[in-house]
C-alpha positions in Angstrom: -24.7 -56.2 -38.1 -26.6 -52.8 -39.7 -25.5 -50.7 -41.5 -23.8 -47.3 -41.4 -26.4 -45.6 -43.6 -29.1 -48.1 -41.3 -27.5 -46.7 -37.8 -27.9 -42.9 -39.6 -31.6 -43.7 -40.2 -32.1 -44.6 -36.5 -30.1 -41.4 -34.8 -31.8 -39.8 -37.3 -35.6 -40.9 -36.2 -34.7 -40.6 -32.8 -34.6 -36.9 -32.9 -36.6 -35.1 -30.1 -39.2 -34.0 -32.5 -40.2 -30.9 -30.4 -36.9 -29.1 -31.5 -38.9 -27.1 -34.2 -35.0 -25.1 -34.8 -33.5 -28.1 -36.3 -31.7 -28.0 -39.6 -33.7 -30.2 -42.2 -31.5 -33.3 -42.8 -32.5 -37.3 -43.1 -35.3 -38.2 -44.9 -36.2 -34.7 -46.8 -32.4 -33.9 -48.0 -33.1 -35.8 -51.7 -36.2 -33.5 -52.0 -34.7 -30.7 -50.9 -31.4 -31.6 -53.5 -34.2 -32.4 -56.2 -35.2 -28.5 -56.0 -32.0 -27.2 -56.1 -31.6 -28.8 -59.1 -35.2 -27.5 -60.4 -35.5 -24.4 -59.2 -38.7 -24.1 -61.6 -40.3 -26.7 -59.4 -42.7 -24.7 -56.6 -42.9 -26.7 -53.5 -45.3 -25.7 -50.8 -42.8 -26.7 -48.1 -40.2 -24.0 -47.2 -37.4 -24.5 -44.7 -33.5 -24.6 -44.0 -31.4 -21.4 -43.1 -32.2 -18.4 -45.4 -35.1 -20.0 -46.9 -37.9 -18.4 -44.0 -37.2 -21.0 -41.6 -35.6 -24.2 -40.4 -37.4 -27.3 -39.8 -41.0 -26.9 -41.7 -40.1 -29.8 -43.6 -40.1 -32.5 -40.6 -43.2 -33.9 -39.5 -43.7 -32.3 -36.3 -43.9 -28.8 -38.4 -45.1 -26.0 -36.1 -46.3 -23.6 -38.9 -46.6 -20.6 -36.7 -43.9 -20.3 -35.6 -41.4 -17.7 -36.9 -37.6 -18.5 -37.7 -35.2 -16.5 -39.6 -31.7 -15.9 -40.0 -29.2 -13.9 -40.7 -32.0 -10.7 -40.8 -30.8 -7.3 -41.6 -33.0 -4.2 -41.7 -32.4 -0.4 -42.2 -34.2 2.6 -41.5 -35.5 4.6 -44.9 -32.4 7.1 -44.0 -30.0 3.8 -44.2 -28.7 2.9 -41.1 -29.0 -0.3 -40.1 -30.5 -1.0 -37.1 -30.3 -5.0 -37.4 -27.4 -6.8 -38.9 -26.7 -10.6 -38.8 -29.5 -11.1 -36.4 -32.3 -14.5 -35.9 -35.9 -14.1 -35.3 -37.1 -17.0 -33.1 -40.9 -16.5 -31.8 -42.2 -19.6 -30.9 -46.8 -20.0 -31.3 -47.9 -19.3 -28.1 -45.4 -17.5 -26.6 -45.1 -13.7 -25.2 -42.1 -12.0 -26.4 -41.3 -8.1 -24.8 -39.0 -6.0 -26.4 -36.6 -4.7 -24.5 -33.3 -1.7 -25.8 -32.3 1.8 -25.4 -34.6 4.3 -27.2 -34.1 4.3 -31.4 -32.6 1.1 -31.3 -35.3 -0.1 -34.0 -38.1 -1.8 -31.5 -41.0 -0.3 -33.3 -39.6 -0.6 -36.4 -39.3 -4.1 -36.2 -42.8 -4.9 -35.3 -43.9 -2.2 -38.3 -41.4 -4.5 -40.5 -43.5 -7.7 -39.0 -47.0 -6.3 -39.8 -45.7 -5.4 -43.6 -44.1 -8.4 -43.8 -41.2 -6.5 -45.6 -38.6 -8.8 -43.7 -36.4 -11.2 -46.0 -37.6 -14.5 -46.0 -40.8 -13.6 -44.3 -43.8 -16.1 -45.1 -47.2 -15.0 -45.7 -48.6 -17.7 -43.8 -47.2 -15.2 -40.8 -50.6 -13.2 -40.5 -50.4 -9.9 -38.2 -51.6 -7.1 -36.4 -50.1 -4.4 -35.3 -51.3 -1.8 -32.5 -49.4 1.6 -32.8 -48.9 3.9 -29.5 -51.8 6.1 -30.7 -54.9 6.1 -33.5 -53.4 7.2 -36.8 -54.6 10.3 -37.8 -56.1 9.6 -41.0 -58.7 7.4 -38.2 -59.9 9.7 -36.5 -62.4 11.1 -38.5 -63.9 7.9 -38.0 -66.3 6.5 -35.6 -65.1 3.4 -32.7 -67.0 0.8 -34.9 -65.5 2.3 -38.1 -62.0 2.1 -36.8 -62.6 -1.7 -36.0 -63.9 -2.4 -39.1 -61.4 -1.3 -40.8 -59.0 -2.5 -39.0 -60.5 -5.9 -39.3 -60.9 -6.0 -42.9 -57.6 -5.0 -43.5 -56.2 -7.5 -41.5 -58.5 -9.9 -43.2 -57.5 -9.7 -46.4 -54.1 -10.6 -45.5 -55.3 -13.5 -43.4 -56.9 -14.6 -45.7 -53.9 -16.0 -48.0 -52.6 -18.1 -44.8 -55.9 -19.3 -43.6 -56.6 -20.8 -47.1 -52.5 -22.1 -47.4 -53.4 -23.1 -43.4 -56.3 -25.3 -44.2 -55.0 -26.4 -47.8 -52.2 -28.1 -45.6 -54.7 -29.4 -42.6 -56.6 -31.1 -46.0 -53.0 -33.0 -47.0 -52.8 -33.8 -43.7 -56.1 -35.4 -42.7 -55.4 -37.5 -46.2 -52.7 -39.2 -44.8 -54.0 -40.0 -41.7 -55.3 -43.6 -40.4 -58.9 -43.5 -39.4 -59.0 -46.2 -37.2 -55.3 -45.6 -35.6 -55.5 -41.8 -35.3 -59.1 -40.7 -34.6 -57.6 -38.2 -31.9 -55.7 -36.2 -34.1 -58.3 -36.2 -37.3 -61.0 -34.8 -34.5 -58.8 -32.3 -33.9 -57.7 -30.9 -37.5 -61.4 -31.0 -38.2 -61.9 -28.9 -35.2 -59.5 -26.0 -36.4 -61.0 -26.4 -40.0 -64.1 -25.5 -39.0 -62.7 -22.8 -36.8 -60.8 -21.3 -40.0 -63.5 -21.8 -42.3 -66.1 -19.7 -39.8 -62.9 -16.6 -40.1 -63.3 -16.9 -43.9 -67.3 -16.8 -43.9 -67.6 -14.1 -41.4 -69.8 -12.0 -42.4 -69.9 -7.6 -42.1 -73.4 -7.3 -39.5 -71.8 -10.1 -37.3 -67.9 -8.2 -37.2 -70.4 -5.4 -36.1 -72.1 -6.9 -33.8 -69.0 -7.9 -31.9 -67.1 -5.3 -32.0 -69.5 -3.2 -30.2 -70.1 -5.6 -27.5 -66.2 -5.8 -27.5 -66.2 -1.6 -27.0 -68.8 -2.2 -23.9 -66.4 -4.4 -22.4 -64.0 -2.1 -22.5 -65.4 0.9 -21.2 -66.6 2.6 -24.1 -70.3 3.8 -23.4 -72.8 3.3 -26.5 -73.4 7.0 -26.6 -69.2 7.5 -27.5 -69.3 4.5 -30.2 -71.3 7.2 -32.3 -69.0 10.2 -31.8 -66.0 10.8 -33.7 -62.3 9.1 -32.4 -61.1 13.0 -32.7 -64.0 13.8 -29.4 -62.9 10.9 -27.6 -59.9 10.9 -25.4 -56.8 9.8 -25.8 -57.7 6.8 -22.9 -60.7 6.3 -24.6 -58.7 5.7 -28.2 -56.1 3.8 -26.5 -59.1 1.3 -25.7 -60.7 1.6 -29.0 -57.1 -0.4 -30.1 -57.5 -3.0 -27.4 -60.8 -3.4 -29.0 -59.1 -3.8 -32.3 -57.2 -6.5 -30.9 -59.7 -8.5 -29.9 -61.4 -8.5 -32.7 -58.7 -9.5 -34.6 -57.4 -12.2 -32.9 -57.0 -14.6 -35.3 -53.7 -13.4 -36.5 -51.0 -15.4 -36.0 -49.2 -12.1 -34.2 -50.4 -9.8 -31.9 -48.1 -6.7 -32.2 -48.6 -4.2 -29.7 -46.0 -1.2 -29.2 -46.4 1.3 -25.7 -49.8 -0.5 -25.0 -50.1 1.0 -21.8 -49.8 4.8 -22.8 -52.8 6.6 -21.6 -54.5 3.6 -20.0 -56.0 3.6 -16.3 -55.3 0.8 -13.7 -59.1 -0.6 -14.7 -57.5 0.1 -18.8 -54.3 -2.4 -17.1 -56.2 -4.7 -15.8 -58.2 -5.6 -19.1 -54.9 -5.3 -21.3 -53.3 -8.1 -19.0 -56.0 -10.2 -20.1 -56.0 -9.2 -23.7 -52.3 -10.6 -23.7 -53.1 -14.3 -21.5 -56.0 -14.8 -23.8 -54.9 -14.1 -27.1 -54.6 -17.6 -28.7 -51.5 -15.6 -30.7 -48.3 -14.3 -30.5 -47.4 -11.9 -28.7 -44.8 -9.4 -29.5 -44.8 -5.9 -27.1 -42.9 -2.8 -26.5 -43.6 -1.5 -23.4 -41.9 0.2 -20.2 -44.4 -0.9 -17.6 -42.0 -3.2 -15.6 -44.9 -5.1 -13.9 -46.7 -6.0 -17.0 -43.5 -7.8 -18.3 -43.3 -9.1 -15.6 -46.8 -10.3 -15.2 -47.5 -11.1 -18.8 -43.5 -11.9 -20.3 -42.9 -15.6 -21.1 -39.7 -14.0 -22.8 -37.0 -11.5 -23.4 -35.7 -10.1 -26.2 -32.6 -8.1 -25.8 -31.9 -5.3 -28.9 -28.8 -4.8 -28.3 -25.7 -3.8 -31.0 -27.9 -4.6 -33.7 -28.4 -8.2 -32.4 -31.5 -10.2 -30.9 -30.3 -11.6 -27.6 -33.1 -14.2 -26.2 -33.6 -14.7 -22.7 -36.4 -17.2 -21.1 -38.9 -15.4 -18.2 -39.5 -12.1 -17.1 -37.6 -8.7 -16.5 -36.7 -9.3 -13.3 -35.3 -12.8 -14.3 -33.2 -11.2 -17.4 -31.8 -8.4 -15.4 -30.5 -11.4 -13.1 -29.0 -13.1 -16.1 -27.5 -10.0 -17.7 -25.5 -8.4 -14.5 -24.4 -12.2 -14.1 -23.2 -12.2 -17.7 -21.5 -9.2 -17.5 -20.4 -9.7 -14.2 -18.5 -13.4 -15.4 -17.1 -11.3 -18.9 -15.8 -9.0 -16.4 -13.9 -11.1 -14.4 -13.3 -13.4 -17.0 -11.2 -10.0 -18.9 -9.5 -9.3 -15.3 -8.0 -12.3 -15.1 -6.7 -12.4 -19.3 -5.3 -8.8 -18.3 -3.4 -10.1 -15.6 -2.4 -13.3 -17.8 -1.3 -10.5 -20.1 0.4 -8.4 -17.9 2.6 -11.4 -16.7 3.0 -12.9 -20.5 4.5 -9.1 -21.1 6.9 -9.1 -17.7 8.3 -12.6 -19.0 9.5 -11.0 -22.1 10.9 -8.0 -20.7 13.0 -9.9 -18.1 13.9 -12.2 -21.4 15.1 -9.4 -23.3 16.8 -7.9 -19.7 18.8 -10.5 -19.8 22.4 -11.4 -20.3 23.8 -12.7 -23.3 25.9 -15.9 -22.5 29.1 -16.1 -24.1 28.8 -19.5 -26.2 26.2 -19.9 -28.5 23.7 -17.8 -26.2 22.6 -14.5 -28.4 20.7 -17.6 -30.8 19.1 -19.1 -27.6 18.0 -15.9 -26.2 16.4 -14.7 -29.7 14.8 -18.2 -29.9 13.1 -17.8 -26.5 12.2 -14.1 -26.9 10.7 -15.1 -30.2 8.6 -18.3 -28.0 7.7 -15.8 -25.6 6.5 -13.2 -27.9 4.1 -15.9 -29.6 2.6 -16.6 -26.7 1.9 -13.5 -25.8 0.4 -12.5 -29.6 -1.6 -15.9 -29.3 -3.2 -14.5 -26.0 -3.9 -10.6 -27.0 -5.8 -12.1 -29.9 -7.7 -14.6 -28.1 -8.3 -11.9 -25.0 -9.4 -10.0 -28.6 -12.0 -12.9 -29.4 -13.1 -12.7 -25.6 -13.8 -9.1 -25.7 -15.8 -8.8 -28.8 -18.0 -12.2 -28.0 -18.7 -10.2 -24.2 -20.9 -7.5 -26.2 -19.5 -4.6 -24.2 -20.9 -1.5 -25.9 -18.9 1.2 -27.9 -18.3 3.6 -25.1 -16.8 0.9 -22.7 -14.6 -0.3 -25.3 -11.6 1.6 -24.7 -12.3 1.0 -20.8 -9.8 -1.5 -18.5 -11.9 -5.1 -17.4 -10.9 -3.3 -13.7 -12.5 0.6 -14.9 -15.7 -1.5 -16.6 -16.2 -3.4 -13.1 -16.0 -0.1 -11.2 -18.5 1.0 -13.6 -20.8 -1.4 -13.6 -21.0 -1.3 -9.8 -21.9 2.7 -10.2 -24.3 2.1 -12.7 -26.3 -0.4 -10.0 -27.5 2.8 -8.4 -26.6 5.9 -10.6 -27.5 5.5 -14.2 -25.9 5.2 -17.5 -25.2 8.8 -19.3 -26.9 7.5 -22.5 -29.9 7.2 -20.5 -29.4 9.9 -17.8 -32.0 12.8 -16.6 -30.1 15.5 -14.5 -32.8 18.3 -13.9 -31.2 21.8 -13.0 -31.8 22.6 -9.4 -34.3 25.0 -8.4 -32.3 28.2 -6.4 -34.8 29.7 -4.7 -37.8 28.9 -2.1 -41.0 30.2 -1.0 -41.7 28.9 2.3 -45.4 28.3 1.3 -47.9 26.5 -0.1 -47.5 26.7 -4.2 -50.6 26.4 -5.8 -54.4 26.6 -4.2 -57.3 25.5 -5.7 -60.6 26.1 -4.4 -63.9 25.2 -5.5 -62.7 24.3 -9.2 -65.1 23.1 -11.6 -64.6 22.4 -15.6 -66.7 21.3 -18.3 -67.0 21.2 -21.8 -70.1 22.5 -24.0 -71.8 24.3 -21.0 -74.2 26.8 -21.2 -75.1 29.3 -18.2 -78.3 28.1 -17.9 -77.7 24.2 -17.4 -74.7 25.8 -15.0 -77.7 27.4 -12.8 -79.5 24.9 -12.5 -77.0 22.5 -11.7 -76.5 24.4 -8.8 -79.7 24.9 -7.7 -80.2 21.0 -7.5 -76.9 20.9 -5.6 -78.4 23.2 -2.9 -81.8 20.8 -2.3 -79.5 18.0 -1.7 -78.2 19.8 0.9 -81.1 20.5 2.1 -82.5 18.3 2.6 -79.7 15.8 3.1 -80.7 16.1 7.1 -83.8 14.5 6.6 -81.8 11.3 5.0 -79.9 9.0 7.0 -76.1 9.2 6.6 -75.4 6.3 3.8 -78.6 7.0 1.9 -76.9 10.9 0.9 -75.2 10.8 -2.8 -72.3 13.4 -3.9 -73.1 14.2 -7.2 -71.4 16.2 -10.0 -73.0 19.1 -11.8 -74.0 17.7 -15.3 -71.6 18.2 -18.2 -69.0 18.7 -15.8 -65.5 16.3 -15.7 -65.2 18.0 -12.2 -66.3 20.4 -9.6 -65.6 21.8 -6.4 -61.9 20.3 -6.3 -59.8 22.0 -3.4 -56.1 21.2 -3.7 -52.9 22.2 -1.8 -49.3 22.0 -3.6 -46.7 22.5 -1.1 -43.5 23.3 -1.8 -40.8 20.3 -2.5 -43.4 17.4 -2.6 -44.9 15.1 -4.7 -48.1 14.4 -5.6 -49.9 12.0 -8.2 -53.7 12.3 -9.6 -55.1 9.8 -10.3 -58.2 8.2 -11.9 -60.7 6.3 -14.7 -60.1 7.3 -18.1 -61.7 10.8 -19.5 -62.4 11.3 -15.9 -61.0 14.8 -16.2 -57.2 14.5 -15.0 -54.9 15.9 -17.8 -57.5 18.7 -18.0 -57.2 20.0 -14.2 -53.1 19.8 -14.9 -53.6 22.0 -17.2 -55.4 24.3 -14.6 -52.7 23.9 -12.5 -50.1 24.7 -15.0 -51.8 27.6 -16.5 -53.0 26.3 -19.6 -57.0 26.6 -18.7 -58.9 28.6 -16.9 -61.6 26.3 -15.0 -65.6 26.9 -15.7 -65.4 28.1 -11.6 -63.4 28.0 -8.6 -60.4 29.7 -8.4 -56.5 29.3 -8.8 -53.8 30.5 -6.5 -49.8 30.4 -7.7 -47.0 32.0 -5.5 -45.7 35.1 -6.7 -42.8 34.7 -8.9 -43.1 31.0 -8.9 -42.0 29.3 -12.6 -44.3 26.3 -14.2 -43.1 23.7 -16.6 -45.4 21.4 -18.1 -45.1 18.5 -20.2 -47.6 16.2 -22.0 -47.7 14.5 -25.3 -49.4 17.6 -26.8 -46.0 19.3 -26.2 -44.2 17.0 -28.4 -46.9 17.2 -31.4 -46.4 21.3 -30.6 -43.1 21.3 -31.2 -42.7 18.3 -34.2 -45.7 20.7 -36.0 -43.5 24.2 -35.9 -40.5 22.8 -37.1 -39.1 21.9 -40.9 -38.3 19.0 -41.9 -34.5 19.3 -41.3 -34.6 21.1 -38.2 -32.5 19.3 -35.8 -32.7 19.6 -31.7 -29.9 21.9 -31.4 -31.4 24.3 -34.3 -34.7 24.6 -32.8 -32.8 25.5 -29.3 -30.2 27.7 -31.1 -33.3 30.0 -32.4 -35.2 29.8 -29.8 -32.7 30.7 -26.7 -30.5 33.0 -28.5 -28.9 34.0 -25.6 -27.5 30.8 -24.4 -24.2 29.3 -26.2 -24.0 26.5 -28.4 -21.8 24.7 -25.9 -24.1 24.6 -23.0 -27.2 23.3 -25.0 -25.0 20.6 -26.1 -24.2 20.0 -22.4 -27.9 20.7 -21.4 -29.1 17.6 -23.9 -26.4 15.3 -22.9 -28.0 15.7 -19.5 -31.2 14.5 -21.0 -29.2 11.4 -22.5 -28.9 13.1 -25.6 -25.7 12.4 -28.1 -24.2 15.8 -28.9 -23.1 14.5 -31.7 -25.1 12.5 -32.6 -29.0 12.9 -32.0 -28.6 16.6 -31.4 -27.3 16.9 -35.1 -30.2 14.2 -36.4 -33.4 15.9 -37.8 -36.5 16.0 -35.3 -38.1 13.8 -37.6 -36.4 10.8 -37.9 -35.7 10.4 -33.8 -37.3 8.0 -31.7 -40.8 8.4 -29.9 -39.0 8.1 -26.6 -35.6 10.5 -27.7 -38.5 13.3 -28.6 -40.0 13.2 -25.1 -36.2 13.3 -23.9 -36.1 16.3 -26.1 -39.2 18.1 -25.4 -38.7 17.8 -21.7 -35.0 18.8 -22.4 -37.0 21.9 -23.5 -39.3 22.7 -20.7 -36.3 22.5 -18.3 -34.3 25.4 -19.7 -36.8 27.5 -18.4 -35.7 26.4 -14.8 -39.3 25.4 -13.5 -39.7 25.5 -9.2 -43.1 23.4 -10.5 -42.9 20.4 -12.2 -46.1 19.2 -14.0 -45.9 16.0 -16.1 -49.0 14.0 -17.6 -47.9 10.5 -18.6 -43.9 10.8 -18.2 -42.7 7.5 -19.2 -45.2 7.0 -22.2 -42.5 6.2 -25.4 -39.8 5.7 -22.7 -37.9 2.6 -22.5 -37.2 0.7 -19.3 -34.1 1.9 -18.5 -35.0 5.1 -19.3 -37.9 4.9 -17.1 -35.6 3.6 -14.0 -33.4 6.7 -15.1 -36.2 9.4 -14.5 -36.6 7.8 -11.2 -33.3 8.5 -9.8 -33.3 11.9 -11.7 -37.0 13.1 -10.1 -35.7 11.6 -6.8 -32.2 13.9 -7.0 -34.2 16.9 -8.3 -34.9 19.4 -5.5 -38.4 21.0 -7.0 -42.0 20.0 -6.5 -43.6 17.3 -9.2 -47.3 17.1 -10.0 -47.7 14.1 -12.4 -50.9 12.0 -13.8 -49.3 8.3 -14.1 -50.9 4.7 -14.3 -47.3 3.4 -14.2 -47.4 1.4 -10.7 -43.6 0.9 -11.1 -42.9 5.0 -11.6 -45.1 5.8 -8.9 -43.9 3.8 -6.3 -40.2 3.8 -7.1 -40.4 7.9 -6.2 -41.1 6.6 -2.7 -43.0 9.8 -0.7 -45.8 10.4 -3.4 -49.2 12.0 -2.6 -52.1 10.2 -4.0 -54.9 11.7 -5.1 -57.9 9.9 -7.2 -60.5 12.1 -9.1 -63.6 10.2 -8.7 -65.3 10.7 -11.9 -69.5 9.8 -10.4 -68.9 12.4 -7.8 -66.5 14.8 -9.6 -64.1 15.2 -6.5 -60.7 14.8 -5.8 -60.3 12.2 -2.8 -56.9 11.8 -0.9 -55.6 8.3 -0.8 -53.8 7.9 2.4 -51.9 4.7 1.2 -50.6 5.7 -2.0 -50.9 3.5 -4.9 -50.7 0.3 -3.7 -53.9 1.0 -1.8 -55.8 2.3 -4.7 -54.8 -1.0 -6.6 -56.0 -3.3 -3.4 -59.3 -1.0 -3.9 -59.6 -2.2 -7.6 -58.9 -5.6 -6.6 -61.8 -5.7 -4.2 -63.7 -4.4 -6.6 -63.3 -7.0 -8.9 -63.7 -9.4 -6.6 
């Protein structure tokens, strides 16, 4: 008969060695006891909780991919925004984001990237992709900025590619040639891969990151310009560039990839994400890219990391069915309760009998009340395991089931949007546009004779059958000749290719330009409010340091009370207490666009003119603006790529400024049809 210690050895080899989380045990625990007791001796192997990982000891190691536990972080004010959390991202996998604006999201991945996590290991090479080009970059040329980037990135490759093929070295040592022929062709295969990252040379990094750029849609003429000429699109693509490039990283970190992007922008970042051999860690609010690209969820929730397998649509299933079972799960403990509580009343209620019966009543009253102290503290356990946040706490199970029932169709007040209604009407068209044109760098004399060569096509245009005749622009012009009706209480949604000219004729619209030509028509009396990521910058660059949201309100509406800003915030899902007392500064990417368009709607705008809305916006926040545009009364004008946002508005006006001819076409079935068009296109 075996052994104990022999029946051990054989559980203990029958492991499923795919399960790269399991605790280090068997056949490693003397080494591991020898370096306890040696703590001079440096091992290359790391594992075990709080030592960077669990499991890199056994010999199905899976070096890339990321464990820790027990993780807590803090912003540089101090708050924590992580505490007793576990980082899990298993090689391969795509991993979104997903938690209420400031919960920490994109400082987590900027903690990644400087590897200034506890028990982080530098074999965990990254790259991180910020919302926009820093601007100490854009100075700098397309090619520049990748180069950079790339040599940064690099250097701290570097270490882990040489600890990487140090370890594929050991490994082909120990192999048998004749048994294992497979497995030495492959590790000789990723040597050579690894060793071809450590030779690469500067003129052939060149070389590919301008083809990357043409594949991208930068033109050669704009990988000579400045990043500060180029638009914000066309910087936003200069980063997926950067990503390529760099895709031998371990981690691909990209936060709000999608701000500023076209569909065409989209398309190419979807395939960024399924071909990066790394990965890949995002923050984004574009529902259908995590849904399209989203192997996993991770839920930041009350400083935790919640993990969820599939897409968005698959975790919002799982999470109303969670809190839909710790729902009903609380009902039926408060009933339990209740009754526990009515069995000691009536045992208290109740006569004493004459012999011997005041010692039997106090023994069952004190049975009773153990029972009932038993259940409050496990009902207690219940409660705090469910995760309900802090403003349910004080809530019945029965008022949190009522609530979350609302909050299916109206949302939460930390996320809200409730625009003031507009009063008044016009009973005609808004805005009129006719015959606008706008350019940059124009002279009068290119202008003339620009339109002197639009009059010969014309002219001769009879003379030419039908599909022979071109539209064409005048040159150096983004547009010209756009007509364009705004009627009152509609919707409407430009859009376009990148630099194509659409945040510039918003601005036209909203008063903020005056075109090259055409003319503009507003209503009399009628009130404007635009918004646009130049309006956050505006307002971060005129304020101090400490100047907090409801300072900045207070001075500059003197006229309204301290009370009803407070109220007017909390409408834009602002804390009064809370994130209208924190310095502008130090609040989220998404709770300044809250605040800046908090801003523009105290002037009580009839027009509505937004360029990228949801860019910094989480997802709930996004489904939030939804329902508040769809209860607001006014009339929107937006520029959006988001396919979600546009078509959850339901009734929006599609318009696509065609960048060859410079004119705005109608799209007569909305969004969805100009996506089919892409699609064909590709095809």
């Amino acid at each position: 008969m075996p052994s104990s210690s022999e029946i051990t050895q054989a559980q203990q080899t029958s492991l499923d060695d795919t399960d790269c989380y399991a605790s280090v045990w068997g056949e490693i625990l003397a080494e591991q006891q020898q370096q306890e007791d040696a703590p001079t001796n440096k091992s290359g192997l790391w594992g075990g909780r709080g030592k960077g990982g669990r499991g890199l000891a056994r010999r199905t190691v899976q070096p890339n991919n990321v464990v820790l536990d027990n993780v807590r972080l803090q912003y540089l004010k101090g708050a924590p925004f992580l505490e007793g959390a576990t980082i899990k991202l298993l090689h391969g996998h795509v991993y979104s984001l997903i938690g209420k604006n400031g919960c920490g999201k994109s400082s987590l991945l900027k903690r990644m990237d400087a590897q200034k996590i506890p028990g982080w290991s530098t074999s965990w090479s990254s790259i991180y992709i910020p919302p926009e080009l820093p601007p100490s970059l854009l100075s700098k040329n397309p090619v520049e900025v990748i180069l950079q980037y790339y040599d940064e990135t690099n250097k701290s490759a570097s270490a882990s590619t040489e600890k990487r093929l140090e370890e594929l070295s050991e490994q082909i040592d120990q192999l048998n040639l004749d048994e294992e022929q497979d497995k030495m062709e492959a590790l000789c295969e990723e040597m050579s891969l690894l060793e071809e990252q450590l030779q690469s040379d500067q003129s052939s990094v060149e070389h590919q990151a301008k083809e990357a750029l043409h594949d991208f849609g930068i033109r050669d003429d704009d990988t000579t310009r400045s990043c500060e000429e180029l638009s914000r699109g066309q910087r936003k693509r200069v980063l997926l560039t950067v990503a390529w490039v760099c895709s031998f990283t371990n981690l691909l970190l990209l936060d709000e990839p999608t701000d500023n992007l076209d569909i065409l922008g989209l398309i190419q970042l979807r395939r960024l994400i399924e071909m990066s051999p790394a990965t890949v860690v995002l923050v984004s609010h574009d529902i259908d890219l995590i849904n399209d690209v989203a192997t996993d969820i991770i839920d930041v929730n009350m400083k935790k990391l919640s993990y969820y397998p599939g897409n968005y649509d698959s975790f919002r299933l799982m999470r109303n069915q969670q809190e839909m079972h710790d729902i009903q799960q609380s009902i039926k403990m408060e009933k339990k309760r209740d009754k526990l509580k009515t069995t000691l009343q009536h045992l208290k209620d109740k006569p004493v009998p004459k012999r011997g019966g005041a010692k039997k009543k106090a023994k069952a009253v004190a049975a009773q009340r153990k029972k009932l102290n038993k259940h409050e503290s496990l009902e207690k356990s219940l409660n705090t395991s469910a995760n309900v946040p802090p403003p349910r706490k004080g809530l019945t199970a029965t008022q949190r089931l009522k609530l979350a029932e609302t909050l299916k169709i109206v949302p939460d007040k930390e996320v809200q949007f409730v625009l003031p209604k507009v009063n008044c009407t016009w009973g005609e068209t808004l805005i009129t546009t006719l015959d606008v044109g706008h350019g940059y760098n124009l002279d009068s004399s290119s202008s003339s004779s620009n339109a002197a060569k639009q009059v010969e096509v014309v002219a001769v245009g009879d003379e030419k059958k039908a599909d022979e005749i071109q539209i064409v622009k005048k040159a150096g012009f983004l547009f010209d000749y756009v007509a364009l009706c705004i009627e009152e209480g509609s919707r409407y949604c430009i859009l376009g290719e990148t630099a194509c000219g659409k945040s510039t004729l918003l601005k036209i619209l909203a008063k903020q330009l005056d075109p090259v030509e055409g003319t503009v028509y507003h209503a009399s009396g009628v009130s404007i409010g635009y918004f646009d990521a130049d309006v956050v910058d505006d307002i971060m660059a005129s304020v101090g340091a400490s100047t907090t949201a409801l300072d900045y309100l207070t001075d500059k509406y003197h006229q309204k009370t301290e009370e009803f800003l407070r109220g007017h915030l909390a409408a834009f899902g602002l804390s009064p207490t809370s994130q209208a007392k924190t310095p502008l500064c130090f609040l989220s990417g998404g709770e300044k666009c809250r605040f800046a368009l908090a801003t523009v709607m105290l002037e009580n705008p009839q027009v509505l003119i937004l360029d990228n809305p949801t860019s910094n916006l989480d997802v709930q926040s996004v489904q939030a603006l939804i329902y508040g545009l769809k209860q607001w009364n006014g009339t929107l004008v937006m520029v959006s790529q988001d396919v979600f946002f546009v078509r959850s508005l339901e009734d929006v006006k599609c318009a696509v400024l065609v960048p060859e001819e410079g004119k705005l076409r109608r799209i007569d079935g909305g969004i969805d049809a100009y996506l089919k068009s892409f699609q064909l296109k590709l095809q």
